[in-house]
PyMOL Python script that loads the backbone (N, CA, C, O; Angstrom):
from pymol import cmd

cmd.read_pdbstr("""\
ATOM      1  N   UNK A   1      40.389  -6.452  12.732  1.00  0.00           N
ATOM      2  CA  UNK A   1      40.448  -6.953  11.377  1.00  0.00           C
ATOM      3  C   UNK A   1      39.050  -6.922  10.772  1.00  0.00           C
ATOM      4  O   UNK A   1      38.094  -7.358  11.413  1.00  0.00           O
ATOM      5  N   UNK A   2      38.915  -6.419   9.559  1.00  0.00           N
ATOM      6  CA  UNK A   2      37.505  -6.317   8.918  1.00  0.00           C
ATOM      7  C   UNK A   2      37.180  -7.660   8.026  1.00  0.00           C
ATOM      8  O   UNK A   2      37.795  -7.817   6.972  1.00  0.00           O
ATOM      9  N   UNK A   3      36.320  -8.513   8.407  1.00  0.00           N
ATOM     10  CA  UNK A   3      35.979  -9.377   7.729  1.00  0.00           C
ATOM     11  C   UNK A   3      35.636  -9.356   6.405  1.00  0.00           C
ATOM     12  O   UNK A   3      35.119  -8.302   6.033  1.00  0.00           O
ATOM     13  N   UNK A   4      35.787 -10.294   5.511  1.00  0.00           N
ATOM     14  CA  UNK A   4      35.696 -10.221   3.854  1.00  0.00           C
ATOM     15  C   UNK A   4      34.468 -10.548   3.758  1.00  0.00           C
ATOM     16  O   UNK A   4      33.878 -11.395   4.429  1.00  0.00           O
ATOM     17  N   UNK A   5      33.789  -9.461   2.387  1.00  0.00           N
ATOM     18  CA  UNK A   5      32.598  -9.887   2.367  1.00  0.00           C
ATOM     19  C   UNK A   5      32.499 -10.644   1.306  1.00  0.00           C
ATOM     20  O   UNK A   5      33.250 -10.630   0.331  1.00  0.00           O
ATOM     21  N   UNK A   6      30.953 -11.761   1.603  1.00  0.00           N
ATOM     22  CA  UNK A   6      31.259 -12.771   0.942  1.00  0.00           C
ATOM     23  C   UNK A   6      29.906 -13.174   0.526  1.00  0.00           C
ATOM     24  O   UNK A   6      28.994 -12.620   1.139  1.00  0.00           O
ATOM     25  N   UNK A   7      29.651 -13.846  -0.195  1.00  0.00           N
ATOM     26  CA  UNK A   7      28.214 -13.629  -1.652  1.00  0.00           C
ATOM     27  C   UNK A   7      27.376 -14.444  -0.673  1.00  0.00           C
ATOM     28  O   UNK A   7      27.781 -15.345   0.062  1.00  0.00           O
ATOM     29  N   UNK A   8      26.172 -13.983  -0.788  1.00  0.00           N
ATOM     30  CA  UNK A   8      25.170 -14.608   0.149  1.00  0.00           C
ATOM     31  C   UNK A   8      24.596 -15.732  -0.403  1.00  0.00           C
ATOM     32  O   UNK A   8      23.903 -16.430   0.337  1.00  0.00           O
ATOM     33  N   UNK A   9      24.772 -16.100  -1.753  1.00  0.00           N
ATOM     34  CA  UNK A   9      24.467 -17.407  -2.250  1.00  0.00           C
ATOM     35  C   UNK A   9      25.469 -18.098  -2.467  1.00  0.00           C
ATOM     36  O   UNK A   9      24.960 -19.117  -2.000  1.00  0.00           O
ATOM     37  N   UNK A  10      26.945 -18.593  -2.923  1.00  0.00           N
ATOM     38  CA  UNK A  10      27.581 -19.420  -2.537  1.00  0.00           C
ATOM     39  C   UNK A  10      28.701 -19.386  -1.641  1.00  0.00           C
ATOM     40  O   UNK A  10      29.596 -20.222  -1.517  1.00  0.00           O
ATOM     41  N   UNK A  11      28.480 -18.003  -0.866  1.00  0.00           N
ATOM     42  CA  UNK A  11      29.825 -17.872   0.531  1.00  0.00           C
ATOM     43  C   UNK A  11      31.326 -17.663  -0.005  1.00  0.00           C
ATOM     44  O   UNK A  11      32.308 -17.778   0.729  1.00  0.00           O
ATOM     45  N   UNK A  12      31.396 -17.313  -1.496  1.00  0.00           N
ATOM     46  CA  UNK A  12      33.015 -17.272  -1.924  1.00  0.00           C
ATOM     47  C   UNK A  12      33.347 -15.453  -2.042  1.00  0.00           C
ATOM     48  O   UNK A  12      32.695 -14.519  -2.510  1.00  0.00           O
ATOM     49  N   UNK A  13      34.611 -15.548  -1.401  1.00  0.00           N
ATOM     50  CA  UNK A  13      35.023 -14.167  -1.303  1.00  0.00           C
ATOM     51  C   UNK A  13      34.672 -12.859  -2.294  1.00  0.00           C
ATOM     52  O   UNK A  13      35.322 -12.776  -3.335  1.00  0.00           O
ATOM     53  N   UNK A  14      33.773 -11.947  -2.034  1.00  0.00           N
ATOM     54  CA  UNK A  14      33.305 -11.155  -3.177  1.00  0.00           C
ATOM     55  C   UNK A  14      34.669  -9.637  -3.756  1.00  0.00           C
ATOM     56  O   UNK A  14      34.992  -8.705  -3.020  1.00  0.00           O
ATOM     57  N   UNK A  15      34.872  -9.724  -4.321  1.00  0.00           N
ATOM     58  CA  UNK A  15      35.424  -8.322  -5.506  1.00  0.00           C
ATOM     59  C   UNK A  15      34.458  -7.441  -5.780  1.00  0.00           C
ATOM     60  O   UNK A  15      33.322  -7.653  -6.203  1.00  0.00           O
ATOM     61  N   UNK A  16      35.236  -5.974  -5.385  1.00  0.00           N
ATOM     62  CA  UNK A  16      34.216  -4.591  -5.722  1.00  0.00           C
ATOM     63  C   UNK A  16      33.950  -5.197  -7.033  1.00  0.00           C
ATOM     64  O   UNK A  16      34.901  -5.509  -7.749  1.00  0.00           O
ATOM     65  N   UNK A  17      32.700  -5.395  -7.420  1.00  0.00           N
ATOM     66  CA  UNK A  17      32.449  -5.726  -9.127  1.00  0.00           C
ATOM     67  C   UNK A  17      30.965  -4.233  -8.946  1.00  0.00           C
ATOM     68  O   UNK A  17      30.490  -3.517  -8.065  1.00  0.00           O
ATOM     69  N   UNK A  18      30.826  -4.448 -10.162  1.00  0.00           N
ATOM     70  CA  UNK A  18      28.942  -4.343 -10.516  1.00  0.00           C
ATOM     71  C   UNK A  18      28.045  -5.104  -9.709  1.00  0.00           C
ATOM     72  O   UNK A  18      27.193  -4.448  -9.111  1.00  0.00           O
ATOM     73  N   UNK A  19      28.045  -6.672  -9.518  1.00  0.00           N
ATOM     74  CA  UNK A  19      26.853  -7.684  -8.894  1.00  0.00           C
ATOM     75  C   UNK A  19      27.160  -7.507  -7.511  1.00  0.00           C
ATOM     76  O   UNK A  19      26.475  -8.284  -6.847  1.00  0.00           O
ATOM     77  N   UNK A  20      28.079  -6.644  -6.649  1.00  0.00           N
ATOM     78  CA  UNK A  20      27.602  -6.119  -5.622  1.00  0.00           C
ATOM     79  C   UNK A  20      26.787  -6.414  -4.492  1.00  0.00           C
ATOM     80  O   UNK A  20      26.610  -5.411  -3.800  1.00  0.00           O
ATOM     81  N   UNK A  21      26.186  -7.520  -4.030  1.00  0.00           N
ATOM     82  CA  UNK A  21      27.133  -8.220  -3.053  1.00  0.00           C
ATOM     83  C   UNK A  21      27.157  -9.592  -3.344  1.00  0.00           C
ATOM     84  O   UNK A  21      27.131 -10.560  -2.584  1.00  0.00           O
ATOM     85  N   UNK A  22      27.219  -9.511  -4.745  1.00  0.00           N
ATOM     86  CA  UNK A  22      27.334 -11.279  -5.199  1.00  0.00           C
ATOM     87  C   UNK A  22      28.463 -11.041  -5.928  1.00  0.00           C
ATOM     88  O   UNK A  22      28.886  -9.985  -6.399  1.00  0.00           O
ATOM     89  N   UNK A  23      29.095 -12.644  -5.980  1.00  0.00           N
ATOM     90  CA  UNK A  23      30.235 -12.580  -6.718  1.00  0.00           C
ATOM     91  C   UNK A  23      30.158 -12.631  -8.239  1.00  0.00           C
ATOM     92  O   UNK A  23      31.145 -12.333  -8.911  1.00  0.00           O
ATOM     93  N   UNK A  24      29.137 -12.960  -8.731  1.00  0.00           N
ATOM     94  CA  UNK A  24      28.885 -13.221 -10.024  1.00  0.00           C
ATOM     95  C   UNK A  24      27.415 -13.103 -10.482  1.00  0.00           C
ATOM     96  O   UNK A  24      26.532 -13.497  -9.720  1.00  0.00           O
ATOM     97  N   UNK A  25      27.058 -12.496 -11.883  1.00  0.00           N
ATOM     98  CA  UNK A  25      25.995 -12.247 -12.397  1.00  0.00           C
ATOM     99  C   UNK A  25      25.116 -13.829 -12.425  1.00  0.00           C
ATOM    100  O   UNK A  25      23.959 -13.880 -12.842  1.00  0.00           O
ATOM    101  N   UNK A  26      25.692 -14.788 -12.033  1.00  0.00           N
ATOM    102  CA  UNK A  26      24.904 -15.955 -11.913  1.00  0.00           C
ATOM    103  C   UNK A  26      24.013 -15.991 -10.467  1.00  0.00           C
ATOM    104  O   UNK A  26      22.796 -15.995 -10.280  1.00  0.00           O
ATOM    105  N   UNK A  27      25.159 -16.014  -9.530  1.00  0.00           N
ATOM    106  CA  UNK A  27      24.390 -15.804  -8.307  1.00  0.00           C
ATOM    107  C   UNK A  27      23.411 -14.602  -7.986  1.00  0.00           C
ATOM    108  O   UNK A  27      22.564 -14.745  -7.103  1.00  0.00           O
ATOM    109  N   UNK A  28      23.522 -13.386  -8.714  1.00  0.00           N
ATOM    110  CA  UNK A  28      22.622 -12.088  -8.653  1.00  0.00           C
ATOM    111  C   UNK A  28      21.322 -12.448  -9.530  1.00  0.00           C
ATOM    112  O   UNK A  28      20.329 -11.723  -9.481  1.00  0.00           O
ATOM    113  N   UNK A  29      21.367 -13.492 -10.260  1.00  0.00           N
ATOM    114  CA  UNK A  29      20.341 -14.147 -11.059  1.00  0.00           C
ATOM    115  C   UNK A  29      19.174 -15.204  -9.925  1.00  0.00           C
ATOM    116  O   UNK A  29      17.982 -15.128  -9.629  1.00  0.00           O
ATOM    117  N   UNK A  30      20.198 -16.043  -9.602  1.00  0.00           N
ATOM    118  CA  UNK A  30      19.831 -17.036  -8.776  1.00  0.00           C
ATOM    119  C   UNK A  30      18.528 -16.207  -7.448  1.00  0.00           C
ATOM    120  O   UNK A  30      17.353 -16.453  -7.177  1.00  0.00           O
ATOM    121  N   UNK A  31      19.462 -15.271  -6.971  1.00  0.00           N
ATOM    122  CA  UNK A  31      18.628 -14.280  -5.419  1.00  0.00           C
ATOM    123  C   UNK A  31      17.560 -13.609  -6.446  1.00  0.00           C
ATOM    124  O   UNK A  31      16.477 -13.622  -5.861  1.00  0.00           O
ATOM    125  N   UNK A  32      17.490 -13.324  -7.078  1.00  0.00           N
ATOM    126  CA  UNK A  32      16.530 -12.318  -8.084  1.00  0.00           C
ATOM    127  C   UNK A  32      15.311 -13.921  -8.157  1.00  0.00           C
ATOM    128  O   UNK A  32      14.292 -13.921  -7.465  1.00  0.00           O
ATOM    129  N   UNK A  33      15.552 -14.750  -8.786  1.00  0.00           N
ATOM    130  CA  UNK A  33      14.331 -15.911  -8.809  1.00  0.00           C
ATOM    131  C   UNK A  33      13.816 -16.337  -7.680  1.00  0.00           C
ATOM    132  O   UNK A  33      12.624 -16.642  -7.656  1.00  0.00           O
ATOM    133  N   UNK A  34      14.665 -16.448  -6.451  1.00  0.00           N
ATOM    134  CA  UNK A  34      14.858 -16.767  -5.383  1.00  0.00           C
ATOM    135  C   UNK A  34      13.708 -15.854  -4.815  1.00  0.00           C
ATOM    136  O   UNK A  34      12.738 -16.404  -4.294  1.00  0.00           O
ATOM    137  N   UNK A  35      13.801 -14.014  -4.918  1.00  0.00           N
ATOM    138  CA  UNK A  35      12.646 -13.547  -4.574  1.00  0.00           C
ATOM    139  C   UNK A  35      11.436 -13.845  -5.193  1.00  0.00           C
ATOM    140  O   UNK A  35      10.398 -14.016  -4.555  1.00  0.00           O
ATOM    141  N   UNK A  36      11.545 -13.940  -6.837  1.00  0.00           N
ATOM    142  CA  UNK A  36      10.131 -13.878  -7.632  1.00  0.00           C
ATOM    143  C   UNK A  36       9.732 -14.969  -7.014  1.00  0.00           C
ATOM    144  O   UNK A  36       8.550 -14.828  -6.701  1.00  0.00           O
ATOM    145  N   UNK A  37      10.281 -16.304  -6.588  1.00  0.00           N
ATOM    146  CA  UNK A  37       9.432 -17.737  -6.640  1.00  0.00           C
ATOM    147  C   UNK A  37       8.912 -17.150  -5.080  1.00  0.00           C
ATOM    148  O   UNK A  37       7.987 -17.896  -4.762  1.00  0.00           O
ATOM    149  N   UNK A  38       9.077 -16.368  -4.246  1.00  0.00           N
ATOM    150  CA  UNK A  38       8.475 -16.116  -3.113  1.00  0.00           C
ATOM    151  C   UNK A  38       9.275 -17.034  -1.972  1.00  0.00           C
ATOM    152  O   UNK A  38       8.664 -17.500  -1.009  1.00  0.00           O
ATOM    153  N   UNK A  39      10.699 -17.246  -2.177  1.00  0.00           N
ATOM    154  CA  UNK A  39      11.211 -17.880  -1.108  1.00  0.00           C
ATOM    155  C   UNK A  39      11.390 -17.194  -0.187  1.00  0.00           C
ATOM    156  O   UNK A  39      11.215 -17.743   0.901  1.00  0.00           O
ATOM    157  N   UNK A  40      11.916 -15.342  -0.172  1.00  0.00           N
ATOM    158  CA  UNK A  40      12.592 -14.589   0.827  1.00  0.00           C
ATOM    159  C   UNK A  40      11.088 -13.773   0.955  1.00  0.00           C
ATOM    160  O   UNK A  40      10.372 -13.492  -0.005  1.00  0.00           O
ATOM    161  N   UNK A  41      10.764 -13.432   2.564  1.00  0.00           N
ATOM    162  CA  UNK A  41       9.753 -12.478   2.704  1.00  0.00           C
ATOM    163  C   UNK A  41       9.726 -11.933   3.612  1.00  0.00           C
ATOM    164  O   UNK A  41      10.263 -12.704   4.408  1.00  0.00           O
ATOM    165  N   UNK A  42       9.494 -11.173   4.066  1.00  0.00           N
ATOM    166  CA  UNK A  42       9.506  -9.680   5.005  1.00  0.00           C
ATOM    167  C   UNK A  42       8.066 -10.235   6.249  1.00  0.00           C
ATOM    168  O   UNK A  42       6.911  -9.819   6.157  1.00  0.00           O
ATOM    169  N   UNK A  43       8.646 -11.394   7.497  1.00  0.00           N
ATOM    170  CA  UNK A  43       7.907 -11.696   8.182  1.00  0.00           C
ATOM    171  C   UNK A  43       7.033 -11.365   9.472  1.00  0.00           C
ATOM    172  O   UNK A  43       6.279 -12.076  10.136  1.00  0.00           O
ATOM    173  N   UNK A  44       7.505  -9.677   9.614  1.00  0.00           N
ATOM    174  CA  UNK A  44       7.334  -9.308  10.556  1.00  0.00           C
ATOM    175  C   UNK A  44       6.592  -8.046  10.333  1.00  0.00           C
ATOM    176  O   UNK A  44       7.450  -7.330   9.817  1.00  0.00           O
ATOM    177  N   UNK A  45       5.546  -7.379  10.414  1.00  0.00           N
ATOM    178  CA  UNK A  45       4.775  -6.254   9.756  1.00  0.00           C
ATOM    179  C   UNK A  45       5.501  -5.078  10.391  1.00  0.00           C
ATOM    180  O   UNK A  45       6.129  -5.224  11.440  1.00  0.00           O
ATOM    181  N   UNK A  46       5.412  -3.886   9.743  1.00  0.00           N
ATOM    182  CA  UNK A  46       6.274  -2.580   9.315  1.00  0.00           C
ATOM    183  C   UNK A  46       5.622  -2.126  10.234  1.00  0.00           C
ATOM    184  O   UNK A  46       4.429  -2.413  10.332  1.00  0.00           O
ATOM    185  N   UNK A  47       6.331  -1.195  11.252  1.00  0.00           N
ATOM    186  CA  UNK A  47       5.587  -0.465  12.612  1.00  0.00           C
ATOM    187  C   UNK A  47       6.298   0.951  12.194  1.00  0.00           C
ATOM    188  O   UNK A  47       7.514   1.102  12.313  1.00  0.00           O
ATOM    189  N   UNK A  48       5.525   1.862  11.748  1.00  0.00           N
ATOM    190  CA  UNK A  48       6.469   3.017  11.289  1.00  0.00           C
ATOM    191  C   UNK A  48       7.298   3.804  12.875  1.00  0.00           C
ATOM    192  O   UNK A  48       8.384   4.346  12.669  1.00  0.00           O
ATOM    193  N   UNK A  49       6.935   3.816  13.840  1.00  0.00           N
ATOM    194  CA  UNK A  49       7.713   4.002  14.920  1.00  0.00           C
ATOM    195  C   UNK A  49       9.097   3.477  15.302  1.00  0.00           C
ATOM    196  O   UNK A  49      10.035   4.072  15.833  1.00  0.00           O
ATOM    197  N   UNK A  50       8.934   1.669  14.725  1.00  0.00           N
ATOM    198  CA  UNK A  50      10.116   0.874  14.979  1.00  0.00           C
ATOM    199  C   UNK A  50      11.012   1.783  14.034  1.00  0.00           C
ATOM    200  O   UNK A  50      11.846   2.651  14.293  1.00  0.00           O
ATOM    201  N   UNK A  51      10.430   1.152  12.595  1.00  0.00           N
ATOM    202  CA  UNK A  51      11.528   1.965  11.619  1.00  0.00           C
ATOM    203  C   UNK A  51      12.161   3.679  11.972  1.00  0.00           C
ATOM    204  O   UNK A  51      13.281   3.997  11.574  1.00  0.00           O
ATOM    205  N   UNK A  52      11.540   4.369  12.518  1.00  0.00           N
ATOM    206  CA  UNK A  52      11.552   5.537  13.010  1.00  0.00           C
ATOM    207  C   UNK A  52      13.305   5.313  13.953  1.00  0.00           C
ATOM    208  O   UNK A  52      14.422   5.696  13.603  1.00  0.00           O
ATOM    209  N   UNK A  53      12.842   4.508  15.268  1.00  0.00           N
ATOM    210  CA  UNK A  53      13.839   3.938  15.988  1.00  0.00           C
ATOM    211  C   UNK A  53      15.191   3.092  15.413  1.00  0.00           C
ATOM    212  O   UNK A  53      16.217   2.619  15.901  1.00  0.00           O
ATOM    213  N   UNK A  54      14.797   3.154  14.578  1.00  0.00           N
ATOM    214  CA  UNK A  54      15.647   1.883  13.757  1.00  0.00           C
ATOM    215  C   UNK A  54      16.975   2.865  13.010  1.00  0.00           C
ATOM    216  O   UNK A  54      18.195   2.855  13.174  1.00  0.00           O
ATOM    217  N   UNK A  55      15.949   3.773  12.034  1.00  0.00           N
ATOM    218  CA  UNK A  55      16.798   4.708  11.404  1.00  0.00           C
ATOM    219  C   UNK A  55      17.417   5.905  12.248  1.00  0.00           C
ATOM    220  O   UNK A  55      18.201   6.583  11.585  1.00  0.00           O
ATOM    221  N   UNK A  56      17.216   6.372  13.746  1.00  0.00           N
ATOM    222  CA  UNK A  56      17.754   6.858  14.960  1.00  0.00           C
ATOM    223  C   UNK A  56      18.568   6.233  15.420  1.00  0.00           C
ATOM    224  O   UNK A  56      19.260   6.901  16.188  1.00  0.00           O
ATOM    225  N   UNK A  57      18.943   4.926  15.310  1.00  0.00           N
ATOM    226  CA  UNK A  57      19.940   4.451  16.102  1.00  0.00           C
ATOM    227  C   UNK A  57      20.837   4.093  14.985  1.00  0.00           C
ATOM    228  O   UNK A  57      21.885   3.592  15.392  1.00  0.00           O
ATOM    229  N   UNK A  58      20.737   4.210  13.558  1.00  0.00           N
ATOM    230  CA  UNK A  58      21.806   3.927  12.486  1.00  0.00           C
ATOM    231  C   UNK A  58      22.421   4.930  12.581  1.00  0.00           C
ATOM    232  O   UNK A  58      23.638   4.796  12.712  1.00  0.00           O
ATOM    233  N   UNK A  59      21.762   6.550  12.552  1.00  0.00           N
ATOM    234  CA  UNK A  59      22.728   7.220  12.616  1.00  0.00           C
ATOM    235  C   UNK A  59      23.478   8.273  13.560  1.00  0.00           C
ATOM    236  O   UNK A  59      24.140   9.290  13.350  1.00  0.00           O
ATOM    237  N   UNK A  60      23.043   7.514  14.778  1.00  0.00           N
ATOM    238  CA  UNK A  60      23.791   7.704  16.065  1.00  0.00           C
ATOM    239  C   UNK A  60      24.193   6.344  16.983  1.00  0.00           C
ATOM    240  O   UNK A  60      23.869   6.003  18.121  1.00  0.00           O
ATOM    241  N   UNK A  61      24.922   5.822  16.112  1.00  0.00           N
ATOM    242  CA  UNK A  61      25.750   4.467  16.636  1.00  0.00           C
ATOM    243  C   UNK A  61      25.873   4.395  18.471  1.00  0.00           C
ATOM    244  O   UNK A  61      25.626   3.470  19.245  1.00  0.00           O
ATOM    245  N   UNK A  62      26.432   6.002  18.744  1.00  0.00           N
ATOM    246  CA  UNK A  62      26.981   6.195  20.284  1.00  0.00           C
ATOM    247  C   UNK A  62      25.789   6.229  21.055  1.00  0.00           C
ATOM    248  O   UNK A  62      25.928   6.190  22.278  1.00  0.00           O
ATOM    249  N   UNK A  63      24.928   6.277  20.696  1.00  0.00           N
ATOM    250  CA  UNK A  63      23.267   6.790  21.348  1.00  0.00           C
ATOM    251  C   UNK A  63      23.047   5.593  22.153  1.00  0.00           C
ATOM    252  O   UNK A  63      22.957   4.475  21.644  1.00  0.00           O
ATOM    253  N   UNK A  64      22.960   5.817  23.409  1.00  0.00           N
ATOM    254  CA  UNK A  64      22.653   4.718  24.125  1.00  0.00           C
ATOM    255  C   UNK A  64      20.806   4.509  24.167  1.00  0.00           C
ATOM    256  O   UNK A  64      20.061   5.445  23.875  1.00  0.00           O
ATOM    257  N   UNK A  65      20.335   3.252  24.541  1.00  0.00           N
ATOM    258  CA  UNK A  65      18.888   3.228  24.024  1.00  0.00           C
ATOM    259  C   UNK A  65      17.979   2.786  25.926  1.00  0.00           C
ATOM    260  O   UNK A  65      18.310   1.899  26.712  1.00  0.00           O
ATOM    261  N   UNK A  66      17.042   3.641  26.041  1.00  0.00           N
ATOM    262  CA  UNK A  66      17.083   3.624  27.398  1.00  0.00           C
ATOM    263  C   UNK A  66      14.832   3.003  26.755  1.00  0.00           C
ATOM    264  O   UNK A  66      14.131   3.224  25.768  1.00  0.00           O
ATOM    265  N   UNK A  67      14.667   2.266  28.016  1.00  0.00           N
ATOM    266  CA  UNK A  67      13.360   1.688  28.121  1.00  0.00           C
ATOM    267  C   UNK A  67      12.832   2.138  29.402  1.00  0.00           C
ATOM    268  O   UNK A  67      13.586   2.260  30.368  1.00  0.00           O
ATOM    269  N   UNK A  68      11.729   2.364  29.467  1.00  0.00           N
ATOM    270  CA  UNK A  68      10.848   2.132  30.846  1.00  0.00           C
ATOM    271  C   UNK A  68      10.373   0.553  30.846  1.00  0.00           C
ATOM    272  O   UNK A  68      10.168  -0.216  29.907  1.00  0.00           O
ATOM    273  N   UNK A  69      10.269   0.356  32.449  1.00  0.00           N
ATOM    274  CA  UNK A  69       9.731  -1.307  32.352  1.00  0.00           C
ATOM    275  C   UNK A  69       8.531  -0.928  33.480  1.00  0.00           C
ATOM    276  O   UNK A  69       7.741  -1.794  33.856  1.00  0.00           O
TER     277      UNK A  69
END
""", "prot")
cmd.dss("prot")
cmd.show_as("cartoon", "prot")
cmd.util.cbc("prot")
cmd.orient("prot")
């Protein structure tokens, strides 16, 4: 069963609309201030290798991921 997706600011069931993954142009307002006031931030610094790995394993789901220790 595929779970319903659901607005990341008040959790109510979202409709293919335009505001996309909010349910309403209020809440797509709300996350938009939410970034400017500097609440949401990117805490972990950009390793272009990770991302490298990152975008390799999106689009080979089956790819198993092997480490040396």
């Amino acid at each position: 069963m595929v779970r319903p997706v659901t607005c990341p600011i008040c959790h109510k069931p979202v409709q293919a609309s335009k505001t996309l993954p909010f349910c309403s142009e209020r809440c797509r307002t709300i996350d938009f201030f939410r970034w400017n006031d500097g609440r949401y931030a990117i805490v972990e610094p950009l390793d272009p290798n990770r991302i490298e790995e990152e975008l390799l394993k999106a689009s080979d789901p089956e790819a198993e991921e092997y480490t040396e220790e």
